[in-house]
N, C-alpha and C positions, 0 to 999 in steps of 0.2 A: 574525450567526452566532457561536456562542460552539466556543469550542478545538475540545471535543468532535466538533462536528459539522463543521468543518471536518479533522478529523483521520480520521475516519470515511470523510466521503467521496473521502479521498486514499488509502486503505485500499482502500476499494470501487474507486476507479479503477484501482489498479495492479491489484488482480485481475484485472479485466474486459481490462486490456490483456493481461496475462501469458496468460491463457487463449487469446486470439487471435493470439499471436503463432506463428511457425512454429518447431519442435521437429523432432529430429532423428528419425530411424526407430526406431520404439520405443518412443520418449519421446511421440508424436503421442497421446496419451489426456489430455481433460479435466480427470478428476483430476490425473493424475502434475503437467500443467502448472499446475493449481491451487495445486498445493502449493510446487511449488517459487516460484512466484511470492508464495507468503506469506513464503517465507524471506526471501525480498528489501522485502515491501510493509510486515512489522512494523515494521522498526527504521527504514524510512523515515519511516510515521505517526508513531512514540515521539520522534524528530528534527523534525518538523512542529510537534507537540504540544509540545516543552517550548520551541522557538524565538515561539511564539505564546505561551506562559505567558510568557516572558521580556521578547516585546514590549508585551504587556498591562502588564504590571507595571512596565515601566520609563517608561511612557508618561503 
């Protein structure tokens, strides 16, 4: 599997947790939990993605 597609589906997986996890009253809506779980799952993929650039390339 190359970077991409491993970064993707780290991306894909945090959403699908974030979405299932339990939120406070209010906040219990799909989207709202969608989104905030992006806020958290980009910059973890961007940190996935250049850690795997970096071990590629040093390897």
């Amino acid at each position: 599997m190359n970077k991409w597609t491993i970064s993707l589906a780290v991306y894909v997986a945090l959403c699908i947790i974030g979405v299932f996890t339990k939120a406070s009253e209010g906040y219990d809506v799909w989207s709202w939990k969608l989104f905030v779980a992006q806020i958290f799952a980009i910059p973890i993929t961007l940190i996935v993605f250049i850690l795997l650039h970096f071990k590629s390339k040093y390897r």
